[in-house]
C-alpha positions as CSV (number, residue, x, y, z in Angstrom):
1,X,-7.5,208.2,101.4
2,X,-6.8,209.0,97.7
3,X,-3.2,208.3,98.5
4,X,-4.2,204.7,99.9
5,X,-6.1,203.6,96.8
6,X,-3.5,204.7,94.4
7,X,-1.2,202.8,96.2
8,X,-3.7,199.5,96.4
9,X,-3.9,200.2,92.5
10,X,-0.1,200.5,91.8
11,X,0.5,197.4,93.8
12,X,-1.9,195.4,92.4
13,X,-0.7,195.8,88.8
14,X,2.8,195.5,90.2
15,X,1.4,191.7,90.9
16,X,-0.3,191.0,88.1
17,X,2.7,192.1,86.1
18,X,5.0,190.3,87.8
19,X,2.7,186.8,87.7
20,X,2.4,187.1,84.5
21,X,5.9,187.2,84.0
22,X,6.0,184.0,86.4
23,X,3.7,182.4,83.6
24,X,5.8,183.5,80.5
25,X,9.0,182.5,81.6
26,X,7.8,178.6,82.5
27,X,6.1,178.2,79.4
28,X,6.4,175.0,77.3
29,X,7.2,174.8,73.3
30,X,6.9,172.3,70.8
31,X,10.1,169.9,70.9
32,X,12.6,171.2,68.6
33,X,14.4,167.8,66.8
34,X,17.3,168.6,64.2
35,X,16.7,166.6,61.4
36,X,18.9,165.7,58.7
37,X,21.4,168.2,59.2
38,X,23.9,168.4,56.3
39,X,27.2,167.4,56.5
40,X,29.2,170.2,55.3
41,X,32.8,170.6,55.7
42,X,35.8,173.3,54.2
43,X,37.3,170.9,51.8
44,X,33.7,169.7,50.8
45,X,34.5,166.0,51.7
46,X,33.0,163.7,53.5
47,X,34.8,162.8,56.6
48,X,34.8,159.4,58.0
49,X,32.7,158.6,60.9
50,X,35.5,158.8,63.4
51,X,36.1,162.5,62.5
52,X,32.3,163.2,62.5
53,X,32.0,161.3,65.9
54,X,34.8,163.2,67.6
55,X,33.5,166.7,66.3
56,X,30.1,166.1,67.6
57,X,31.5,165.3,71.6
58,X,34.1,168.0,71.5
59,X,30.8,170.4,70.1
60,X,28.6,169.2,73.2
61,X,32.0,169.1,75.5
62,X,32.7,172.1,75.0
63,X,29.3,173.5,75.8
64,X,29.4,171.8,79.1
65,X,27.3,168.3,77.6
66,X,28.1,165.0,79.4
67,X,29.1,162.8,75.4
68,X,29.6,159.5,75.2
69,X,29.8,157.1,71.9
70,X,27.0,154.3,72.4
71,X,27.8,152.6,68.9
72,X,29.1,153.8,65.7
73,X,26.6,156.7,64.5
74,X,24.7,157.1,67.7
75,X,25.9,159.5,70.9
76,X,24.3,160.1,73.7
77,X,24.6,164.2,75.4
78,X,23.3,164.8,78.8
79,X,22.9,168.2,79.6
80,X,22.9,168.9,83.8
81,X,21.7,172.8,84.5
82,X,20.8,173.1,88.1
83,X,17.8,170.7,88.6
84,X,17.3,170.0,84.8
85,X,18.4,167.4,83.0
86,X,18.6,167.1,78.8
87,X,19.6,164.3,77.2
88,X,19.3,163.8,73.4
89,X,20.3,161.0,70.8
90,X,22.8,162.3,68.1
91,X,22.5,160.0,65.1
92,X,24.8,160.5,62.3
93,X,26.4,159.2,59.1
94,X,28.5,160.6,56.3
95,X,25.9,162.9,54.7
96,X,24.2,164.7,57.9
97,X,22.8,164.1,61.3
98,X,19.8,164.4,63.5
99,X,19.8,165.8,67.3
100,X,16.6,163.7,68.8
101,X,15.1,164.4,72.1
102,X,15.7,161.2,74.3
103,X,14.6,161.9,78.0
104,X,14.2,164.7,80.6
105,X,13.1,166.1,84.4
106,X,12.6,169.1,85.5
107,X,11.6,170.4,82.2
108,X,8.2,170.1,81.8
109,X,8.0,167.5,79.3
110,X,4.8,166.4,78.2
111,X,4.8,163.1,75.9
112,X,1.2,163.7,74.2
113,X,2.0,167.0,73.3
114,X,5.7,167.0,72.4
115,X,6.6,170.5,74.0
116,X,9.2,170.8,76.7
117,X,10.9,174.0,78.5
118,X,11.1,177.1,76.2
119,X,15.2,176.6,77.1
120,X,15.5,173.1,76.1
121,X,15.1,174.0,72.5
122,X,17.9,176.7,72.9
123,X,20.4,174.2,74.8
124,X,19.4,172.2,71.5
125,X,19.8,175.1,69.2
126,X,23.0,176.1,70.6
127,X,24.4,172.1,70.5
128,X,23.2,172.3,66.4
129,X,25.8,175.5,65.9
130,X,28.6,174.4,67.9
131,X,28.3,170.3,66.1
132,X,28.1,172.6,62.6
133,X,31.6,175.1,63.5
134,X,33.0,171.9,64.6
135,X,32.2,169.6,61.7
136,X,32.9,172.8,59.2
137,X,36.6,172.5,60.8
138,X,37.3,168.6,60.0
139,X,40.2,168.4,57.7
């Protein structure tokens, strides 16, 4: 009988442990926006807006974002991951740019609040380095 309870006990943490890490991993954050991001390149000059443009799509390219110009200083990124969908506004001029949170699904977006999905802000993070190693790079 002993040997029955301890069991019932063990298994019953065993859920509550793993529910709560149900909860934790779907948890929503605040929306992370990059805001004036400086433009910062080897040779310390500014580049012209062609350059910066085609740094930012090879930077979201290359980490598997769908890029595409929509006018001069403005590009759209749509991330696709399974059943979520990212996209952001890229606006940017000679001096820095800003990564803005455009639309979602799947992510748990809530408008009133501004969070989102814990991984959007790292898909965002990780878009912010690889726009900065590219931009660094523009001769």
């Amino acid at each position: 009988m002993k040997k029955n309870s301890a069991f019932l006990r063990i298994l019953s943490l065993m859920l509550l442990a793993f529910a709560m890490l149900l909860i934790s991993g779907c948890r929503t954050v605040p929306v992370r926006n990059i805001e004036n991001a400086p433009i910062v390149t080897t040779s310390q000059a500014h580049p012209d807006m062609q350059k910066i443009g085609d740094a930012i799509i090879k930077a979201g390219t290359n980490l598997g974002w769908k890029m595409s110009q929509k006018e001069a200083g403005q590009i759209t990124g749509k991330l696709y991951v399974r059943t979520h969908r990212a996209e952001v506004k890229i606006i940017y001029n000679h001096k820095n740019y800003n990564i803005i949170y455009d639309n979602s699904s799947n992510l748990k977006y809530n408008p009133e609040k501004s969070t989102i999905h814990r991984q959007y802000n790292n898909w965002v993070k990780n878009l912010d380095v690889a726009i900065q190693r590219e931009i660094v790079s523009i001769q």
